[in-house]
N, C-alpha and C positions, 0 to 999 in steps of 0.2 A: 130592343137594343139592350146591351148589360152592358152594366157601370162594375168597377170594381172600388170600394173604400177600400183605403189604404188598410191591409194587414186583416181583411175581410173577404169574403166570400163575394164570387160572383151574384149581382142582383140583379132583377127589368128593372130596368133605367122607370123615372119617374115613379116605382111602388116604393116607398122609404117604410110603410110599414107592412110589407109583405117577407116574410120571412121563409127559406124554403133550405129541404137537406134532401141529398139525393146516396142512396146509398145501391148497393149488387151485391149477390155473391153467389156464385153456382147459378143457377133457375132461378132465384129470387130478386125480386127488386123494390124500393120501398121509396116514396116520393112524399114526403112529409112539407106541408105548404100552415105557414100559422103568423100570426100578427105582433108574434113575437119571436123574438132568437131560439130559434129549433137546431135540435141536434138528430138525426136519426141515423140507424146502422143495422144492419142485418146480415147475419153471420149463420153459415150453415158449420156442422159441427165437424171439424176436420179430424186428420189420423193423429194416434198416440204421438206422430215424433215432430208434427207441428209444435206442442207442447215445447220443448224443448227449444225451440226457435224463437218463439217470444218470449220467451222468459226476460231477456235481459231487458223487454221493452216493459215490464211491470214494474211498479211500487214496490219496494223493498217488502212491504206488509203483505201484496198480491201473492208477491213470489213467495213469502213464509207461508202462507195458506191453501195457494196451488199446490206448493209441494205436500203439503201434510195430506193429499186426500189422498186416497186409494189409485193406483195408475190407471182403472179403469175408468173413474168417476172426473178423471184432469181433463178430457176434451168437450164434455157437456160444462163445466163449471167456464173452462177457459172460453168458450164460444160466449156465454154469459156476462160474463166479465169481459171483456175484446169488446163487447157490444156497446155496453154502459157505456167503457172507456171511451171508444171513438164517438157515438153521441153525444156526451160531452165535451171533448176537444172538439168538436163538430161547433159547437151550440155556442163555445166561448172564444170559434175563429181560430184557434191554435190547430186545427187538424192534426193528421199523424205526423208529428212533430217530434224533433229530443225532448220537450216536456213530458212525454207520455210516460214514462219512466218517473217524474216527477209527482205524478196526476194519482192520487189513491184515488181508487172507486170503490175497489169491495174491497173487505179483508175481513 
């Protein structure tokens, strides 16, 4: 049975220290289980004009340093970054959220 805390992630009812993150994308899937607050995410590397679509979900610092790289090298970095970010808002319960924009991870 799952419990949900308030402003938290679905849990199994009675594990209070089972902590778990479930993430997809493309073929990939990734099931991270830990005895502590986990975040996980996995991100396959998308097209040049994805780029351009989250931008406005980055850090102000993100987006100064995504833009600065070469247009070839923005969907490997971005997949990178994307990944951090949502493991983390994952890990601190906020998921993808309007914080994400708030949220520096790289720069």
């Amino acid at each position: 049975m799952l419990r949900r805390p308030a402003r938290l992630r679905p849990a199994l009812a009675g594990t209070a220290n089972l902590h778990s993150s479930l993430s997809h994308s493309d073929d990939l899937a990734l099931i991270a289980v830990s005895g502590v607050r986990i975040g996980a995410d996995v991100e396959g590397i998308r097209q040049q004009t994805i780029v351009g679509e989250l931008l406005p979900s980055l850090h102000p610092d993100e987006h100064t340093a995504l833009r600065a790289l070469p247009d070839a090298g923005r969907p490997r970095a971005l997949a990178r970054l994307w990944t951090r970010k949502e493991a983390r808002l994952k890990a601190t319960g906020q998921g993808a959220s309007p914080t994400a924009s708030r949220t520096r991870t790289w720069a």
